[in-house]
Each structure stands twice: as C-alpha cells, then as structure tokens.
ROMAR-852964 format. One line per field, with one value per atom (N, C-alpha, C): residue in three letters; residue number from 1; atom name; x, y, z. Coordinates in steps of 0.2 Angstrom, whole numbers. Layout:
donu ALA,...
marlum NUM,...
vexmi CA,...
px X,...
py Y,...
pz Z,...
***
This chain:
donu UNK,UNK,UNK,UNK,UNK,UNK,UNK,UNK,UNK,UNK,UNK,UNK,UNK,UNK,UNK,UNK,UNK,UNK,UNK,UNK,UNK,UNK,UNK,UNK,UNK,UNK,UNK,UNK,UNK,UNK,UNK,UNK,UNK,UNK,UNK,UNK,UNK,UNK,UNK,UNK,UNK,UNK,UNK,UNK,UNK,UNK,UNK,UNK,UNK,UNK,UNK,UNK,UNK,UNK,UNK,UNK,UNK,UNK,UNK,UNK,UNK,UNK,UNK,UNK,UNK,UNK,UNK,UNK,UNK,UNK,UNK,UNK,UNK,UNK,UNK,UNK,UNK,UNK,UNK,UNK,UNK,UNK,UNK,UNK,UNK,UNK,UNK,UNK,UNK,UNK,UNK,UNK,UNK,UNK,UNK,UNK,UNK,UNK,UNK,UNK,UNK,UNK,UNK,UNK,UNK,UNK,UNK,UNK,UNK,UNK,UNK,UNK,UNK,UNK,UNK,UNK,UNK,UNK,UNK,UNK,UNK,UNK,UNK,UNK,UNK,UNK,UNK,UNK,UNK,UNK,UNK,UNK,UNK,UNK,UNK,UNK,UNK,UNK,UNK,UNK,UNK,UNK,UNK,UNK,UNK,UNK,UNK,UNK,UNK,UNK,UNK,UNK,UNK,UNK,UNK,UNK,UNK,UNK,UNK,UNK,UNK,UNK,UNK,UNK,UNK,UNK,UNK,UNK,UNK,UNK,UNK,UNK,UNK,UNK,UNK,UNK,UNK,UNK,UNK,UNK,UNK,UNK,UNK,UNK,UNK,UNK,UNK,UNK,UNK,UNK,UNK,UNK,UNK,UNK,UNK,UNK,UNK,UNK,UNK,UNK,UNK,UNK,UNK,UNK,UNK,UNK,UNK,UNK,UNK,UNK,UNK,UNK,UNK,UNK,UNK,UNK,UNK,UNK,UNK,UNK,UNK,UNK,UNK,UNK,UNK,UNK,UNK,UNK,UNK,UNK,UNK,UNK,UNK,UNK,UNK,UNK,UNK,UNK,UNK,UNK,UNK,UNK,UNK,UNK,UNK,UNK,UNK,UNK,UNK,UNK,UNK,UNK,UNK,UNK,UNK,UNK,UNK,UNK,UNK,UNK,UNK,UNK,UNK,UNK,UNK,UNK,UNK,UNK,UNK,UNK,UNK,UNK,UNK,UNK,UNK,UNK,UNK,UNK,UNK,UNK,UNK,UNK,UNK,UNK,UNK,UNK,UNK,UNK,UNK,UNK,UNK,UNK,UNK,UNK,UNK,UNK,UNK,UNK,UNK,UNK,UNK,UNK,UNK,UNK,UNK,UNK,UNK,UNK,UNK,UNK,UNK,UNK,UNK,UNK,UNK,UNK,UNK,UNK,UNK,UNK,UNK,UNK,UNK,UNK,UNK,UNK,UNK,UNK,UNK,UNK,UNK,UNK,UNK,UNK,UNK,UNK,UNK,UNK,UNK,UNK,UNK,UNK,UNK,UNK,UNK,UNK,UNK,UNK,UNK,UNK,UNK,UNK,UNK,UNK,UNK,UNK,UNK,UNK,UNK,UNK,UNK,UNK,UNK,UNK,UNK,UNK,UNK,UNK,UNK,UNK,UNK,UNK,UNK,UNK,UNK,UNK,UNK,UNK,UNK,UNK,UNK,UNK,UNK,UNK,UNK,UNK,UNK,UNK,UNK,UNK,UNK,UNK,UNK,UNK,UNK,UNK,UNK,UNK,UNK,UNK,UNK,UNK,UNK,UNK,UNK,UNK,UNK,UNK
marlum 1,1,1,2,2,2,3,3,3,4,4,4,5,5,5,6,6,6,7,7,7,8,8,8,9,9,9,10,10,10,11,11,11,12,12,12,13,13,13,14,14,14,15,15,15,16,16,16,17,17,17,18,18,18,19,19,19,20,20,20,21,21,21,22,22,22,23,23,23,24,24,24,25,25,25,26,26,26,27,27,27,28,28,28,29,29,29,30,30,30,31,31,31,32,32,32,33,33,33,34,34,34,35,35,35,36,36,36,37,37,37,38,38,38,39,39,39,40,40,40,41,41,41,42,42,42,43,43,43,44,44,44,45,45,45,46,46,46,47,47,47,48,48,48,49,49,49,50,50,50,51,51,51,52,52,52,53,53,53,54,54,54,55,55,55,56,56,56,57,57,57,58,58,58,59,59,59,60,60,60,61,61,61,62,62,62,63,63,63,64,64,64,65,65,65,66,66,66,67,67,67,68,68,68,69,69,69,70,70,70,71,71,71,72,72,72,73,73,73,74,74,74,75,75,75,76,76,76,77,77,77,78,78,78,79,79,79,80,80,80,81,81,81,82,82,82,83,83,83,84,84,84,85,85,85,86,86,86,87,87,87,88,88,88,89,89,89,90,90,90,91,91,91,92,92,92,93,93,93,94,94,94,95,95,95,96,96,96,97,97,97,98,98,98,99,99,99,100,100,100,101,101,101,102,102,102,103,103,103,104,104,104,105,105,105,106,106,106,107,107,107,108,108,108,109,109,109,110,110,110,111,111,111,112,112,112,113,113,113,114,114,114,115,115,115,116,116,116,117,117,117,118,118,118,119,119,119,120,120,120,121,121,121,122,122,122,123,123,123,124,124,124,125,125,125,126,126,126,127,127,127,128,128,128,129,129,129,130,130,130,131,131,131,132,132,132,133,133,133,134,134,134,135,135,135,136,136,136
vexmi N,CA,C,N,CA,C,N,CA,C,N,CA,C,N,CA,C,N,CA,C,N,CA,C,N,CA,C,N,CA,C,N,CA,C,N,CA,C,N,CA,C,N,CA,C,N,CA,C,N,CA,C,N,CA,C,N,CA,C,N,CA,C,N,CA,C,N,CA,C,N,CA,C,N,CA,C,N,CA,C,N,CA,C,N,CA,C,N,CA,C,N,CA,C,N,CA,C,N,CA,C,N,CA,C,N,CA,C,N,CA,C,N,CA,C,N,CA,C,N,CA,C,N,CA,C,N,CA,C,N,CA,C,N,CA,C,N,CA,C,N,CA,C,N,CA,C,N,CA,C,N,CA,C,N,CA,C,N,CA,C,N,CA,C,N,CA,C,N,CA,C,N,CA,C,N,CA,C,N,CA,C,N,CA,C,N,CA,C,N,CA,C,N,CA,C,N,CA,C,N,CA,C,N,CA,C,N,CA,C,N,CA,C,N,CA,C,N,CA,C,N,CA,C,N,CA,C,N,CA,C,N,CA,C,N,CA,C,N,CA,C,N,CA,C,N,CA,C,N,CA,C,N,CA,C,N,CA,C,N,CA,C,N,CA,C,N,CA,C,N,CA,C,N,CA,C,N,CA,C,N,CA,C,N,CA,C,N,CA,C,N,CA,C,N,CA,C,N,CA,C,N,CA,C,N,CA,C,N,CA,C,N,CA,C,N,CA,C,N,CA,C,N,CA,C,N,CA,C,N,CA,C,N,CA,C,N,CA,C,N,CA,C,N,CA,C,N,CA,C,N,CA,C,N,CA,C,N,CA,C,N,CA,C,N,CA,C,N,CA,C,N,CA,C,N,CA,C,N,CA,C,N,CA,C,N,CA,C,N,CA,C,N,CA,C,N,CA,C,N,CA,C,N,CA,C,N,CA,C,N,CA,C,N,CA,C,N,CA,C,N,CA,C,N,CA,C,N,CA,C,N,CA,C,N,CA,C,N,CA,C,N,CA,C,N,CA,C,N,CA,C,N,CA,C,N,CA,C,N,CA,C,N,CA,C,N,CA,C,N,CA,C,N,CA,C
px -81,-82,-82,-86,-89,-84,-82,-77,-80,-88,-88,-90,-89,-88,-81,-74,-69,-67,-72,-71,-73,-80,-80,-75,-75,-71,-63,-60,-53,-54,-62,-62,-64,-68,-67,-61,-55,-48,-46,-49,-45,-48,-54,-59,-55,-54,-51,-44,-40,-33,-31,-35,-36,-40,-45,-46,-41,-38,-33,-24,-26,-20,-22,-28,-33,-32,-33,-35,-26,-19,-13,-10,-14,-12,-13,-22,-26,-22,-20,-17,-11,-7,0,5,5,6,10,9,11,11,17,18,14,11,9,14,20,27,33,31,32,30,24,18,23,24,26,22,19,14,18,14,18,15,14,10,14,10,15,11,13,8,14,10,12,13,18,20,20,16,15,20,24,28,24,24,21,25,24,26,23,24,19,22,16,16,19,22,21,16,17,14,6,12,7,2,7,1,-7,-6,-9,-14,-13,-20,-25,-29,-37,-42,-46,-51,-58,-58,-63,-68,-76,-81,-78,-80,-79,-82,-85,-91,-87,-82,-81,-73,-73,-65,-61,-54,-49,-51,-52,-54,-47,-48,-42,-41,-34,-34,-30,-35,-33,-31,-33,-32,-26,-23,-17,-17,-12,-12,-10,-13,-12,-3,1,7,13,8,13,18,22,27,27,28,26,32,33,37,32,34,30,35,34,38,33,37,36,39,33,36,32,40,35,37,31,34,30,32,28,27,24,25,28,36,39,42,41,41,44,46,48,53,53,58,60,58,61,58,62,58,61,56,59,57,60,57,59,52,54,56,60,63,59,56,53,54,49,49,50,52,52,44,43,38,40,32,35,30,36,36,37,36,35,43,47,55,58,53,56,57,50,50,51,55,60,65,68,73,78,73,71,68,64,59,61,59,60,66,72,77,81,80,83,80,74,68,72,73,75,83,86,91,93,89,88,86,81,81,85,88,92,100,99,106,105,98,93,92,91,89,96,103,109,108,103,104,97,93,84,85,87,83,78,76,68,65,67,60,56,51,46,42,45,42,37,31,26,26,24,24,17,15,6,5,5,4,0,-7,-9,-6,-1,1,6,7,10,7
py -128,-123,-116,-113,-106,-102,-95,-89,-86,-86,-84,-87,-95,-100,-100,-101,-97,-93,-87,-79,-82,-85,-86,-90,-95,-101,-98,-94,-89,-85,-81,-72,-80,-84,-90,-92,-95,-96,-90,-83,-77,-77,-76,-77,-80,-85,-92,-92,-91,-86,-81,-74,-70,-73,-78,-80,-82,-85,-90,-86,-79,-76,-75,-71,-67,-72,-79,-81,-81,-82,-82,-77,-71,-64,-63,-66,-67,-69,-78,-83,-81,-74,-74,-78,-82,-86,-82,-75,-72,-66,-61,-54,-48,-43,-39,-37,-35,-31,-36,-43,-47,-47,-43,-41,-36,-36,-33,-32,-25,-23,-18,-19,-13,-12,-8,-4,0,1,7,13,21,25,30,35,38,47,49,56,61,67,71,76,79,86,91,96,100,108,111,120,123,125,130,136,142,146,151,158,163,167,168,175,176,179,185,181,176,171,167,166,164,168,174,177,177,182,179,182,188,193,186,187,183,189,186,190,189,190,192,182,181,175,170,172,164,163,157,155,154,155,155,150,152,146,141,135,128,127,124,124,115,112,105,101,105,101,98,97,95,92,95,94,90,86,78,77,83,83,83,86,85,81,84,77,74,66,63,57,53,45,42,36,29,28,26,24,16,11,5,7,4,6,1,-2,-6,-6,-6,-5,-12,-9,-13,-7,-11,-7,-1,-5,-3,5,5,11,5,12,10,5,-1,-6,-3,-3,0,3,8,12,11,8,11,11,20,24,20,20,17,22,20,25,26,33,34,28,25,20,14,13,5,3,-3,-7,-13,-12,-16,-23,-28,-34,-41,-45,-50,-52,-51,-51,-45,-39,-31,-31,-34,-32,-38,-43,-48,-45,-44,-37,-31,-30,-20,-21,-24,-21,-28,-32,-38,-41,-41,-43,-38,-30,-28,-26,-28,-28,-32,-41,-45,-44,-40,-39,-34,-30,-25,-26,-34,-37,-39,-43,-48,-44,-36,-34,-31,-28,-25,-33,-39,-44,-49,-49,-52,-62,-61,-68,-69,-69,-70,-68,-64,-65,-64,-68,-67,-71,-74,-80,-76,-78,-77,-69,-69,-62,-64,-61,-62,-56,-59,-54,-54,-46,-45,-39,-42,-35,-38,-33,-33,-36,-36,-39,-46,-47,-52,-58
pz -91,-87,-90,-88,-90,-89,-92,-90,-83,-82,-76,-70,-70,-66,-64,-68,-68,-63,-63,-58,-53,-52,-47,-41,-44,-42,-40,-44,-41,-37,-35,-30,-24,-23,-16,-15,-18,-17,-14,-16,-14,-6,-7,0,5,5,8,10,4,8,13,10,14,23,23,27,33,27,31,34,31,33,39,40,42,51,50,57,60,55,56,59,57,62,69,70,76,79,77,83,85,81,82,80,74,71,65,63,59,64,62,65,59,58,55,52,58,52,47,47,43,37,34,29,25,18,14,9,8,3,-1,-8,-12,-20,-21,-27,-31,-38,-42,-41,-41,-42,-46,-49,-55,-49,-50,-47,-52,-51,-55,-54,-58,-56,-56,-51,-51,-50,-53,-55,-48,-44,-38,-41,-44,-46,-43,-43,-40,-35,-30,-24,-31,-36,-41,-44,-47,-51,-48,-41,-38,-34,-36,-32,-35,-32,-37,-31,-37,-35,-28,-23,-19,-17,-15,-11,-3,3,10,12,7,9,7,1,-1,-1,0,0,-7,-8,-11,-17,-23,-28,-28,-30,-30,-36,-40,-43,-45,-47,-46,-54,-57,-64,-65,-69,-73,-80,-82,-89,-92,-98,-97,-101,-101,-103,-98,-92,-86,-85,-82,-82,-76,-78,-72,-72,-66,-66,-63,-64,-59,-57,-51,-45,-44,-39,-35,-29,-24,-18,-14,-13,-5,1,5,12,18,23,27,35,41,46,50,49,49,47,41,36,29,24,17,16,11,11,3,-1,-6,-10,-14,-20,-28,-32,-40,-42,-46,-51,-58,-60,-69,-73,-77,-81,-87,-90,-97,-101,-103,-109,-108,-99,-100,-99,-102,-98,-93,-90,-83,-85,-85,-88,-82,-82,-75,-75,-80,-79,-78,-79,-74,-70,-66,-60,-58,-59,-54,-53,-61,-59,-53,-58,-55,-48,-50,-40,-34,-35,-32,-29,-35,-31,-28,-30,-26,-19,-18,-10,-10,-11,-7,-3,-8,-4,-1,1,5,10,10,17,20,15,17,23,19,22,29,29,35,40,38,43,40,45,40,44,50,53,51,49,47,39,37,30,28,22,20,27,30,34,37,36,37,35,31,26,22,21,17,11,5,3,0,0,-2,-7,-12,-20,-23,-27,-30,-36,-40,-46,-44,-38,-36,-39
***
C-alpha cells in the first residue's frame, strides 16, 4: 500500500469517528460539556509603549497607524491549555528548553488535567469525559 493510500485510508477513519461522535451528541448519548479540548499556543510579552512613544503625526482623513510587528527576539512562553464548556480545566506553561515529548505531556499536561478532574468531579471522576486534541 502506497504512502498516499495510507492518508487516505486514516483522514476516512477520522471522517467516521468524528461521524460517529457527531450522531452521540445529537442522540444525547454524549453531553457537550463532557468534551475536553486543548492546544499549545505560544504568548508573546509585550512592552505597551509610552503616551509619548505612541503618537504619530495623522491627516484629519486617516486613522492612527498600527503597529503589529514583533520581533523575532521577543520574549515569549508556550503554554497548554485545556478547556471545555464549562471554562478552563488546566494550564501549563513549558518552561524555556524543555521539549514536549509524548512522556512530557503525560507528565506535565495530562496527569495533572486528570487530577484536576478528578478533585473538581470526587464521585464521577474521568467517566465519561472525552478527551479531543489535536496531538492526542
């Protein structure tokens, strides 16, 4: 079997799952707020200038220029953050230089969510928690 019979054959299993979650929501077989989603994004620090720094000569016609750039020195963290309906079940920030490795985030991100449920639901637990991440 081909590398791109492969692709195929894995995004129809995804099709088909997400199918299959998809009619478990409908029937009410599954709660929404039982759904746990959660992604990394990278936080940028940011300096808000001064009153003085921040002005800037305008005509009567046009609006306040923007200044959106960033410097690829910036300082920044990655954070993990999952949440669900509800609001936020956990956050963690990776510390400079770690790599997030499939035994980090069992670590680091996963078992402290799981016990964060666990202490938040102390007669349910995980049941019936789903969990839904892109790297999952």
């Amino acid at each position: 079997m081909d590398t791109l019979s492969v692709d195929r054959t894995k995004q129809k299993k995804r099709i088909e799952i997400c199918e299959e979650n998809l009619a478990k929501l409908e029937s009410g077989q599954w709660r929404l707020c039982d759904i746990i989603t959660g992604d990394e994004s990278w936080i940028y620090h940011r300096g808000i200038g001064s009153k003085e720094s921040n002005k800037a000569w305008c005509s009567s016609d046009e609006g306040p220029p923007t200044a959106v750039r960033r410097s690829q020195y910036d300082e920044k963290n990655m954070f993990v953050i999952f949440f669900r309906t509800t609001g936020v079940e956990y956050i963690h920030m990776v510390e400079r230089g770690d790599t997030i490795s499939s035994a980090y985030y069992k670590k680091n991100c996963l078992e402290p969510l799981f016990n964060n449920i666990k202490q938040r639901r102390p007669k349910s637990g995980l049941h019936a928690i789903k969990m839904h991440n892109d790297n999952a």
